[in-house]
ZADO-1210 file (C-alpha; in nm, 4 decimals, padded with zeros to 6 digits):
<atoms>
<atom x="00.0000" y="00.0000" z="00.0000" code="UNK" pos="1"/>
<atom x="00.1273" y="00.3425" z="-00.0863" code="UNK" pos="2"/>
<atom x="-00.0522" y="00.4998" z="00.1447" code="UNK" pos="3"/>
<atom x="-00.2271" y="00.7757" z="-00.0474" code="UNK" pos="4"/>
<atom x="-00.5723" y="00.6643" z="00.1093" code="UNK" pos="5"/>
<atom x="-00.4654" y="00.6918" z="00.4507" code="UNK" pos="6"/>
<atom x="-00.5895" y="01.0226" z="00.6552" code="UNK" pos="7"/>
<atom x="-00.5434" y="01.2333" z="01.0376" code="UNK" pos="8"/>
<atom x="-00.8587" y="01.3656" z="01.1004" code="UNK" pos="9"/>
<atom x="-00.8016" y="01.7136" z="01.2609" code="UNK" pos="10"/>
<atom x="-01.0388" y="01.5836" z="01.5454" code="UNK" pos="11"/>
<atom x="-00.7038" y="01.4783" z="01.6838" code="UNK" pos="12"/>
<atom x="-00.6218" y="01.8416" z="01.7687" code="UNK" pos="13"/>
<atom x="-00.9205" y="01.9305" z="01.8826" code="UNK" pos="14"/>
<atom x="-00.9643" y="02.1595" z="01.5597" code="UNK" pos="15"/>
<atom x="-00.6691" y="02.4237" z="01.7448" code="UNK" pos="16"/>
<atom x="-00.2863" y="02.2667" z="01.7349" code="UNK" pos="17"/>
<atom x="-00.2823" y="02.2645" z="01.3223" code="UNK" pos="18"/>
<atom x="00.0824" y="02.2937" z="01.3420" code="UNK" pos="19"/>
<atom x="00.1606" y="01.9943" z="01.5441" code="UNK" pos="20"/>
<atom x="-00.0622" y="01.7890" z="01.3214" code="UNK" pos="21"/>
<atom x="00.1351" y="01.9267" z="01.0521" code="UNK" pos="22"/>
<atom x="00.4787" y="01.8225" z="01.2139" code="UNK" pos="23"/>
<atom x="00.2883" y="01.4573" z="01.2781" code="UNK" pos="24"/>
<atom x="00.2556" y="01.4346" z="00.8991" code="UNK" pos="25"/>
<atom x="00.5985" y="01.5835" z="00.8049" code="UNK" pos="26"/>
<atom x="00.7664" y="01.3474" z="00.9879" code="UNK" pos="27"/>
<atom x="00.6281" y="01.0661" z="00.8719" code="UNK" pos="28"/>
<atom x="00.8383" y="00.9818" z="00.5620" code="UNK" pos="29"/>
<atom x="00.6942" y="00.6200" z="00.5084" code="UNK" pos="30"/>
<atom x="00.4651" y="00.7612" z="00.1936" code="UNK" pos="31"/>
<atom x="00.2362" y="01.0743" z="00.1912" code="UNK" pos="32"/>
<atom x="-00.0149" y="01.0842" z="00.4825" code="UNK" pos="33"/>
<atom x="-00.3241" y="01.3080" z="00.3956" code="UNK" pos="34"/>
<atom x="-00.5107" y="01.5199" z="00.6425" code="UNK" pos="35"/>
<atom x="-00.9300" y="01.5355" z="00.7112" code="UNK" pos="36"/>
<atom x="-01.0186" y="01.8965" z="00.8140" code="UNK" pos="37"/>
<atom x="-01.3557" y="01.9069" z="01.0764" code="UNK" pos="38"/>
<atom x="-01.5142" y="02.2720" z="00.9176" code="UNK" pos="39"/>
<atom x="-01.7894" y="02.3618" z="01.2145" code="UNK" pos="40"/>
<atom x="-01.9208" y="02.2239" z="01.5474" code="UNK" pos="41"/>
<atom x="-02.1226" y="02.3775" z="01.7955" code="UNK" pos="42"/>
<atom x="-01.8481" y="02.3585" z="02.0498" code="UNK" pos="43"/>
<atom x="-01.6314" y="02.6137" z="01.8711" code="UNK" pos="44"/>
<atom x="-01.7880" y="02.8451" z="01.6685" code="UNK" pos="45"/>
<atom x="-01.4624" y="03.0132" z="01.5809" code="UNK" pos="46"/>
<atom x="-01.3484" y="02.6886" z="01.3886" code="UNK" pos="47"/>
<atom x="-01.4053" y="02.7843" z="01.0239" code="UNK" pos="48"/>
<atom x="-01.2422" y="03.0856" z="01.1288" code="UNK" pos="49"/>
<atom x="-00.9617" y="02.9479" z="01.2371" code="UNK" pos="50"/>
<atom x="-00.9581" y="02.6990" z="00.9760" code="UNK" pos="51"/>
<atom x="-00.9257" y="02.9245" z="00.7085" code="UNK" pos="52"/>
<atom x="-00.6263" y="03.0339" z="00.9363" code="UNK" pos="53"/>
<atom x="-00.4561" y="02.7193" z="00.8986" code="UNK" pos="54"/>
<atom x="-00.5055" y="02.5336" z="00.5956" code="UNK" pos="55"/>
<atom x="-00.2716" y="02.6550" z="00.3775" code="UNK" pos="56"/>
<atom x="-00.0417" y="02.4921" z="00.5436" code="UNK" pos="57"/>
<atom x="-00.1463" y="02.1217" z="00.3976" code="UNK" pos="58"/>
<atom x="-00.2330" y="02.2981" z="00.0426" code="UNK" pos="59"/>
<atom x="-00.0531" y="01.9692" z="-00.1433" code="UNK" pos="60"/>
<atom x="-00.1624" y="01.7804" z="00.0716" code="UNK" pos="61"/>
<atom x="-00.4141" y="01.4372" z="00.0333" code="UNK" pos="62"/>
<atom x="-00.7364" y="01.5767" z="00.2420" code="UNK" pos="63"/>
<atom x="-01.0738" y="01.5655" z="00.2961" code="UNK" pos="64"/>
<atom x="-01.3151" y="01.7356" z="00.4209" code="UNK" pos="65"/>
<atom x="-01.5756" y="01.6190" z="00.7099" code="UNK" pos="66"/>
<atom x="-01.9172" y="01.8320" z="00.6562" code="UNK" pos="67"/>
<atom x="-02.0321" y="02.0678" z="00.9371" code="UNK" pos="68"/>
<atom x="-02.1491" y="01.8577" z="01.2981" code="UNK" pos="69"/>
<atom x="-02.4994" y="02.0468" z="01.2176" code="UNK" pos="70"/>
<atom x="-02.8369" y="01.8820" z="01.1825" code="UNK" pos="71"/>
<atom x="-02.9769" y="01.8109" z="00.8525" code="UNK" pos="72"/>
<atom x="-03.3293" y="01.7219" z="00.9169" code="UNK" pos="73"/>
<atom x="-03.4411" y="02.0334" z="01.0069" code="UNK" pos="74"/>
<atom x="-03.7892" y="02.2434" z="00.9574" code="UNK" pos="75"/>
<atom x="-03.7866" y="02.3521" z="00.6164" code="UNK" pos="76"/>
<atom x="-03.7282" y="02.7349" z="00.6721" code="UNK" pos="77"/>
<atom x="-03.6493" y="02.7239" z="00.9687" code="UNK" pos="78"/>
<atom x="-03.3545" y="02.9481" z="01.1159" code="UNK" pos="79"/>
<atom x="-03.1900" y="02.5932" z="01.2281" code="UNK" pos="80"/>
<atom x="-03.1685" y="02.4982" z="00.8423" code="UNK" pos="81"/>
<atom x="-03.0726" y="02.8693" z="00.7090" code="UNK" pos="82"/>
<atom x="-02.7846" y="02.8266" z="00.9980" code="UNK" pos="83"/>
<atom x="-02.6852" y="02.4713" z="00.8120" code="UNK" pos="84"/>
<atom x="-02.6989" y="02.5464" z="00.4793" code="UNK" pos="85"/>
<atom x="-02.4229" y="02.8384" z="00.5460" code="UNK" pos="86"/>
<atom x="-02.2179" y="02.6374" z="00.7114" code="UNK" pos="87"/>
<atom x="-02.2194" y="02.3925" z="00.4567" code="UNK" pos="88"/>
<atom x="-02.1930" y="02.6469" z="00.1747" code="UNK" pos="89"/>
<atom x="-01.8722" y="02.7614" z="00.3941" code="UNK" pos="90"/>
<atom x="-01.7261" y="02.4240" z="00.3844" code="UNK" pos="91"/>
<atom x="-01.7809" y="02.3676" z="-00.0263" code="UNK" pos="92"/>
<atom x="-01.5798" y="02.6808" z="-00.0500" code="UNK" pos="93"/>
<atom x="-01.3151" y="02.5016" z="00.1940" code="UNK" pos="94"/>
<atom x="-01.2954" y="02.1731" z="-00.0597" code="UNK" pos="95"/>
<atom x="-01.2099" y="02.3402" z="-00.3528" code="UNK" pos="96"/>
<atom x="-00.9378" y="02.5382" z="-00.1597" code="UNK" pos="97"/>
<atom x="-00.8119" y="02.2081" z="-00.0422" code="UNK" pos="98"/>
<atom x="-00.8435" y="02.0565" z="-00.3346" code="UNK" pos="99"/>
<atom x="-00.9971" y="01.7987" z="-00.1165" code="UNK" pos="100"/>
<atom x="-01.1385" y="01.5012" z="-00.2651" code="UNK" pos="101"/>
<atom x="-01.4678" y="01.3999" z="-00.0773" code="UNK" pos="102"/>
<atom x="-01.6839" y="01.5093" z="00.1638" code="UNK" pos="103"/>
<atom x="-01.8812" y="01.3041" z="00.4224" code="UNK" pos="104"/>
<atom x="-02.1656" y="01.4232" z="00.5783" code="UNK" pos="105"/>
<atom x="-02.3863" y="01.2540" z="00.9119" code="UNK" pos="106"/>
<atom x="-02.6747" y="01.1037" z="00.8507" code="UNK" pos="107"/>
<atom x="-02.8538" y="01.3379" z="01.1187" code="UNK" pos="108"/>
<atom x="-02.7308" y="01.4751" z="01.5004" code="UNK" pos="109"/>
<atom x="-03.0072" y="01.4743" z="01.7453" code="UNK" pos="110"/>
<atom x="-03.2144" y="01.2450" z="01.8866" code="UNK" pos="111"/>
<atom x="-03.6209" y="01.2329" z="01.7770" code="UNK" pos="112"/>
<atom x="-03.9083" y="01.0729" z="01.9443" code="UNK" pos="113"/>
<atom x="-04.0069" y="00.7489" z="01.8297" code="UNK" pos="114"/>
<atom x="-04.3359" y="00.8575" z="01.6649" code="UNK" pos="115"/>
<atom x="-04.1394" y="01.0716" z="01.4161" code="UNK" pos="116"/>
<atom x="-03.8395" y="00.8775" z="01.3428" code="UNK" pos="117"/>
<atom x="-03.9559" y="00.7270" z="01.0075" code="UNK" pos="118"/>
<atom x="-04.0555" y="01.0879" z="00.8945" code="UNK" pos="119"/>
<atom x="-03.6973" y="01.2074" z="01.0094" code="UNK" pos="120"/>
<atom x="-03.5276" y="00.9223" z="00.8032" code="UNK" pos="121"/>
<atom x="-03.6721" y="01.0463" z="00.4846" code="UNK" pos="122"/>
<atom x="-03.6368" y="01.4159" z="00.5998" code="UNK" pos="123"/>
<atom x="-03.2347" y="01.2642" z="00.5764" code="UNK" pos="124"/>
<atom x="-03.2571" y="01.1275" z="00.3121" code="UNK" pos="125"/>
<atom x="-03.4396" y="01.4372" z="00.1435" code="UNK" pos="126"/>
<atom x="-03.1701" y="01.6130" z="00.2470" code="UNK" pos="127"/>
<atom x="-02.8856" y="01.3504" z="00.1514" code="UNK" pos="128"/>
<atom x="-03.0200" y="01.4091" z="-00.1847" code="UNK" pos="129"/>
<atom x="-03.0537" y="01.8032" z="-00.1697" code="UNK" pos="130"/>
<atom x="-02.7106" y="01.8317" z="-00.0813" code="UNK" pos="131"/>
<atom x="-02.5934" y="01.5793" z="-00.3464" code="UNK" pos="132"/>
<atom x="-02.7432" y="01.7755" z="-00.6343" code="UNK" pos="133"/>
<atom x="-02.5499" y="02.0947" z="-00.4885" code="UNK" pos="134"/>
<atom x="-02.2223" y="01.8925" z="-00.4517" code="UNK" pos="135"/>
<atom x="-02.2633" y="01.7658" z="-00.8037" code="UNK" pos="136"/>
<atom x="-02.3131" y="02.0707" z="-00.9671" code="UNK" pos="137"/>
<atom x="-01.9437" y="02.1293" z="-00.7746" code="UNK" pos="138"/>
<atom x="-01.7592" y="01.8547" z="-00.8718" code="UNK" pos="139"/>
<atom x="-01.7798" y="01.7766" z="-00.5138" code="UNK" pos="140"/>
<atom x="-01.7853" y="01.3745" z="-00.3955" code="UNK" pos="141"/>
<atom x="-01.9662" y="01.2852" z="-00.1630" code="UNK" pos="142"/>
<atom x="-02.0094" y="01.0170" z="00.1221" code="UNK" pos="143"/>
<atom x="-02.2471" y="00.9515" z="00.4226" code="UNK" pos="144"/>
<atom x="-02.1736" y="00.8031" z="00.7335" code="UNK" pos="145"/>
<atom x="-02.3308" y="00.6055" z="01.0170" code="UNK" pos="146"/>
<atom x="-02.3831" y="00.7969" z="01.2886" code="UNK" pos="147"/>
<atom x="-02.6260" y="00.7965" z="01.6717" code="UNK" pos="148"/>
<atom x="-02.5517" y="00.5829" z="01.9791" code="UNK" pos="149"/>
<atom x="-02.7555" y="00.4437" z="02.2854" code="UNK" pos="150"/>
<atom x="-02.6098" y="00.6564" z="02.5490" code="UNK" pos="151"/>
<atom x="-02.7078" y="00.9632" z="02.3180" code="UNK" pos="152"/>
<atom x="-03.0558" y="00.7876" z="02.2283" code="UNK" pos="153"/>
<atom x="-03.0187" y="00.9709" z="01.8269" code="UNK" pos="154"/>
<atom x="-02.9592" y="00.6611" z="01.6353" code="UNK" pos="155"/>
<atom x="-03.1882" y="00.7282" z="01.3564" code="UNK" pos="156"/>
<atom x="-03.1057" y="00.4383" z="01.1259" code="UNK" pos="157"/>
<atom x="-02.9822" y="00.0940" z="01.2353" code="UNK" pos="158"/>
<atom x="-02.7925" y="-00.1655" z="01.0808" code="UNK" pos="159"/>
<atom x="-03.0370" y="-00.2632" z="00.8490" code="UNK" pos="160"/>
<atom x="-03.2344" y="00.0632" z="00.7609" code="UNK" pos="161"/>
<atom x="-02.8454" y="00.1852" z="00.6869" code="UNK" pos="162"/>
<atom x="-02.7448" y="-00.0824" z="00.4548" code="UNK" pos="163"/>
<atom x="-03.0894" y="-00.0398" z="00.2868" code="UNK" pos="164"/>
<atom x="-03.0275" y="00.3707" z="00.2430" code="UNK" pos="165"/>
<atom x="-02.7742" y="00.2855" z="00.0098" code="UNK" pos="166"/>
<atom x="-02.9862" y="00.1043" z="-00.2119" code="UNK" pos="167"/>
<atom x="-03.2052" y="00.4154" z="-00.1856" code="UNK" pos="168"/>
<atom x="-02.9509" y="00.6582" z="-00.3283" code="UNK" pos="169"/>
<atom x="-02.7857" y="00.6690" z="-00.6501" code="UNK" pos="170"/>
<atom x="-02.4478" y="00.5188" z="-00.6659" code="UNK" pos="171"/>
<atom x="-02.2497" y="00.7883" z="-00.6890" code="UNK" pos="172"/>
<atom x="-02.2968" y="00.8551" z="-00.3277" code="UNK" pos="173"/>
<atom x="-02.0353" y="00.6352" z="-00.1236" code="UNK" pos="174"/>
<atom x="-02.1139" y="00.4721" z="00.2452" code="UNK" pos="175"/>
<atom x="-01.8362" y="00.6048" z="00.5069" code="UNK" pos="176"/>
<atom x="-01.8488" y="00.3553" z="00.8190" code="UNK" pos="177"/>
<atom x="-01.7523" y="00.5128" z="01.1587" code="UNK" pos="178"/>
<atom x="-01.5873" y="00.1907" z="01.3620" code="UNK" pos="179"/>
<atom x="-01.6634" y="00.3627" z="01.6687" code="UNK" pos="180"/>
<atom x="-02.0319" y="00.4439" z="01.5923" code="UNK" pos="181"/>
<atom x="-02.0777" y="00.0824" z="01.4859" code="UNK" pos="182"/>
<atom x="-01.9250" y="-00.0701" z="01.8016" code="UNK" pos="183"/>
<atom x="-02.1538" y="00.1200" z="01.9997" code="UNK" pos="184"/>
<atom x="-02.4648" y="-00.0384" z="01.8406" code="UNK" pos="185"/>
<atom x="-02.3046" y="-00.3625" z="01.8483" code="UNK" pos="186"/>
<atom x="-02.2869" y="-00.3819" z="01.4472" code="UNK" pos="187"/>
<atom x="-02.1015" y="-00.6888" z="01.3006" code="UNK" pos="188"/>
<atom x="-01.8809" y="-00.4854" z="01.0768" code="UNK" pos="189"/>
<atom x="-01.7284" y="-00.7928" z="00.9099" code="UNK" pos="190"/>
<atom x="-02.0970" y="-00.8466" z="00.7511" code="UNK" pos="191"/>
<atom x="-02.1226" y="-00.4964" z="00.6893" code="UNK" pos="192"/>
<atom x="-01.8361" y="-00.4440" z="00.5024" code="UNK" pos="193"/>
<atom x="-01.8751" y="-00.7867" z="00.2990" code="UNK" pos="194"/>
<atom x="-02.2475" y="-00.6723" z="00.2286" code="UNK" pos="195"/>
<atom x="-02.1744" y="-00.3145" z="00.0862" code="UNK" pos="196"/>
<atom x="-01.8318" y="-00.3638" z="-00.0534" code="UNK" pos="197"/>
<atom x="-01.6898" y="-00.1175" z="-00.2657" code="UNK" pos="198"/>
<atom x="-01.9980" y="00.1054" z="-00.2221" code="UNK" pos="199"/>
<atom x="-01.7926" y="00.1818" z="00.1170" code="UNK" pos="200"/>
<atom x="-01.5997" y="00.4803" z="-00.0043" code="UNK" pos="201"/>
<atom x="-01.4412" y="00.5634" z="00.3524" code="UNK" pos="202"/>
<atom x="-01.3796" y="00.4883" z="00.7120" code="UNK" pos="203"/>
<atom x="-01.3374" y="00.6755" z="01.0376" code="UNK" pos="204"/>
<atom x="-01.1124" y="00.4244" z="01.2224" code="UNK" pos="205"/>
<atom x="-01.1344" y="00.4562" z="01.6341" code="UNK" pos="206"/>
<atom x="-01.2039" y="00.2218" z="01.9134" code="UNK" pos="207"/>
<atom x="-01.3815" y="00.3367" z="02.2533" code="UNK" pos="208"/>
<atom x="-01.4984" y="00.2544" z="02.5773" code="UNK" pos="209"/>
<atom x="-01.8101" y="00.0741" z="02.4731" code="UNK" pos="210"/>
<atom x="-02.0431" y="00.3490" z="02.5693" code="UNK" pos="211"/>
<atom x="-01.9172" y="00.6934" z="02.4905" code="UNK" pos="212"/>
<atom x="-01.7526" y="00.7568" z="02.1462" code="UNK" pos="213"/>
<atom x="-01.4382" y="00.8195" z="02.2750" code="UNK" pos="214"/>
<atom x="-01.2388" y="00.7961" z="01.9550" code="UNK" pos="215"/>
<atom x="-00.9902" y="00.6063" z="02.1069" code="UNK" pos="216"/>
<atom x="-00.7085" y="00.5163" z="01.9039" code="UNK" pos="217"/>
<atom x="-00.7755" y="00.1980" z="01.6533" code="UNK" pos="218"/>
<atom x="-00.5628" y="-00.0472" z="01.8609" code="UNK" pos="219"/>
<atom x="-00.6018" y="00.0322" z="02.1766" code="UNK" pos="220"/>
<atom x="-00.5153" y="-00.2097" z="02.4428" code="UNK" pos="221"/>
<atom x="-00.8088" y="-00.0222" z="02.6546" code="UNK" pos="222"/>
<atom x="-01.0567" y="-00.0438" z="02.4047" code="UNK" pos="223"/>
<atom x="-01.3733" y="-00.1632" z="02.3710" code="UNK" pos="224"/>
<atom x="-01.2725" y="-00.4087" z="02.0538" code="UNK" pos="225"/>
<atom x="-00.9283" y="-00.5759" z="02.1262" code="UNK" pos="226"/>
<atom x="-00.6435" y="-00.5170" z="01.8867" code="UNK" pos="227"/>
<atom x="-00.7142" y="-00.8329" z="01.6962" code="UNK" pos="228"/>
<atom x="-01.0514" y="-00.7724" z="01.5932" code="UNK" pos="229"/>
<atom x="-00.9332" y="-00.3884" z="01.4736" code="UNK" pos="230"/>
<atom x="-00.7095" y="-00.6185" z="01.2417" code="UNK" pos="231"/>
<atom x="-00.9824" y="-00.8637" z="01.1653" code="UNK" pos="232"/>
<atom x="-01.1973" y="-00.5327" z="01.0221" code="UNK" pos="233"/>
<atom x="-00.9245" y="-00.3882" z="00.8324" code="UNK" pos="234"/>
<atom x="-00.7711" y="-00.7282" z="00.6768" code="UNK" pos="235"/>
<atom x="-01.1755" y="-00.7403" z="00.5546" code="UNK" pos="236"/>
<atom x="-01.1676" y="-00.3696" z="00.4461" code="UNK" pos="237"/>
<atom x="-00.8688" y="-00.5028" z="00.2786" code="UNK" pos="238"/>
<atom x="-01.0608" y="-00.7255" z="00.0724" code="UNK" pos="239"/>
<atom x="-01.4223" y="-00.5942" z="00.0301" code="UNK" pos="240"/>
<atom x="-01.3477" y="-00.2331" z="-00.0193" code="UNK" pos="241"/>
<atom x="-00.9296" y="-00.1793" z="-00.0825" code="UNK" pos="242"/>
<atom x="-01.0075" y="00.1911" z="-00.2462" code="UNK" pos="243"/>
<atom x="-01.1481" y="00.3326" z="00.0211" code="UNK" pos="244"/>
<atom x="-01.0225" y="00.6414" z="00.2423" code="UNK" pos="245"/>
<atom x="-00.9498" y="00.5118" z="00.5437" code="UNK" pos="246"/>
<atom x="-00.9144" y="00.8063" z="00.8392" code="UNK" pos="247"/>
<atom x="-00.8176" y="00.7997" z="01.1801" code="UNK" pos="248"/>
<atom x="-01.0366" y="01.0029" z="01.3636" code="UNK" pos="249"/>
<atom x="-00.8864" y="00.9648" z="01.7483" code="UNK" pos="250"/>
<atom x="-00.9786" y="01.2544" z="01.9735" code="UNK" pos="251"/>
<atom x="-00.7236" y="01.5096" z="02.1317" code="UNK" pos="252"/>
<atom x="-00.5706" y="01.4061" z="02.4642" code="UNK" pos="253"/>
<atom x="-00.3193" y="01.2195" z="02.6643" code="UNK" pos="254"/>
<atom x="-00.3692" y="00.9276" z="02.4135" code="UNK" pos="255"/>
<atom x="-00.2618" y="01.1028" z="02.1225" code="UNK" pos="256"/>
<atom x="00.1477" y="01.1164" z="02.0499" code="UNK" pos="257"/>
<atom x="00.3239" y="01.1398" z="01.7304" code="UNK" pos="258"/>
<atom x="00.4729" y="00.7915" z="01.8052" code="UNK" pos="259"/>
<atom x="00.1206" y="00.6451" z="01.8537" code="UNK" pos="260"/>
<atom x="-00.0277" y="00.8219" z="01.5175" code="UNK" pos="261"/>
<atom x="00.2881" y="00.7150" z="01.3247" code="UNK" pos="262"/>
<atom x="00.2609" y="00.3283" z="01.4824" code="UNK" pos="263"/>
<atom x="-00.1193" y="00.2976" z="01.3768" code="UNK" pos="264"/>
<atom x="-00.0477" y="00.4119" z="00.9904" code="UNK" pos="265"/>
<atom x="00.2003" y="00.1690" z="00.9514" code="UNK" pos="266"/>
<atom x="-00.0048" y="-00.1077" z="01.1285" code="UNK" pos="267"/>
<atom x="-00.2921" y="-00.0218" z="00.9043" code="UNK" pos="268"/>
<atom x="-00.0920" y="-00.0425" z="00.6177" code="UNK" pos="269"/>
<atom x="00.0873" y="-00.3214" z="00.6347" code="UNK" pos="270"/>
<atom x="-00.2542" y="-00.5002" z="00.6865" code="UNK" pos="271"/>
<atom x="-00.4297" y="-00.3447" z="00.4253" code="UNK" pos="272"/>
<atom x="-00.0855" y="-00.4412" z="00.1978" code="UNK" pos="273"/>
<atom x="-00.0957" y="-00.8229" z="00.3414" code="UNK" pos="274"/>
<atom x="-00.4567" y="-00.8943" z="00.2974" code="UNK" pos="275"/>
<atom x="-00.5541" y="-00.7492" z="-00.0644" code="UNK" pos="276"/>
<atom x="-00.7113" y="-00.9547" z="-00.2901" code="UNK" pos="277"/>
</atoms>
């Protein structure tokens, strides 16, 4: 594997320390390392801000981009969706900038009664589609990811109702599996990645606790999965969906080193390398 699918989200420093995520990628001279830049969440509001700050420091660079933490299925006209669709507009501009290429965007953020559930998944899915038009029109590609938890009570599609979205959608729009989100809803992702295959476009590679998505890193001796199930998944990533962007997303703390980040690429690699088809 030469490594040109292989990502740091900039979850990792807490959308702030751009420079020693840069310096992480630098000094990895293995092959080229690309970079995913988060462009809004409600917890900083400064973040496209400082953002545009910092990226032109991995212009060059292998990147995409990870769509605004903001809730798609929204009341049409509503001040909520005016909010989104600005952010989002912001974050188009940010891809072509980048020259980033794909985008992934959540499936939805908050948690909905159970009476309007079913309406929310095809408000989602109205939405998938409104913002795959506008990404089309931009050259922009696109992929949608698996998102919602117990502990957080917002998972508005399950295993099933997500593998069947994708037979909903055209083509062109590519699955992105979270590892951490599945784990947390007790997914088999070894069937999951056999049953959509290639239509998996991308992956957001962390482990956790078991209940909180704590992004921890991929092979985590602490984690909920144990390091040789992380390589069962990505030996079968290896052979149901080799093309595909694979990301680690790991959040910002004491778990996070250069040593660690530089271990887990080349661990990923070599399985991806040893376990192609």
């Amino acid at each position: 594997m030469n490594g040109k699918h292989i990502y740091i989200s900039t979850l990792c420093v807490k959308f702030e320390d751009y420079h020693w995520l840069k310096n992480c990628l630098d000094t990895f001279h293995d092959f080229p390392v690309g970079v995913e830049h988060g462009t809004w969440w409600g917890l900083q509001p400064e973040l496209p801000d400082v953002l545009d700050a910092n990226k032109p420091m991995f212009y060059g660079m292998p990147t995409t981009i990870h769509a605004p933490f903001h809730e798609i299925c929204n009341k049409p006209g509503s001040s909520e969706e005016q909010e989104m669709l600005k952010t989002f507009n912001r974050a188009c501009r940010v891809y072509h900038e980048c020259e980033a290429t794909s985008m992934v965007i959540h499936t939805n953020e908050h948690s909905f009664p159970e009476e309007q559930r079913a309406a929310m998944r095809e408000r989602s899915k109205e939405m998938i589609l409104f913002w795959y038009e506008k990404f089309r029109e931009q050259g922009i590609h696109m992929t949608v990811e698996n998102v919602g938890y117990p502990k957080k009570d917002n998972l508005l599609f399950n295993y099933e109702q997500f593998i069947r979205l994708f037979s909903e959608l055209p083509e062109e729009i590519g699955c992105l599996i979270d590892t951490g989100h599945a784990m947390l809803n007790d997914w088999d992702m070894v069937e999951l990645i056999k049953t959509l295959g290639p239509r998996i476009r991308g992956y957001h590679l962390n482990n956790n606790d078991g209940k909180n998505d704590a992004h921890y890193p991929a092979f985590d001796p602490e984690g909920y999965l144990p390091p040789e199930k992380m390589e069962e998944i990505i030996a079968t990533i290896a052979q149901y969906s080799p093309d595909a962007d694979l990301i680690l997303e790991y959040m910002f703390g004491d778990k996070i080193t250069t040593e660690q980040m530089h271990s887990d690429i080349r661990r990923i690699a070599r399985l991806m390398e040893e376990n192609r088809r």
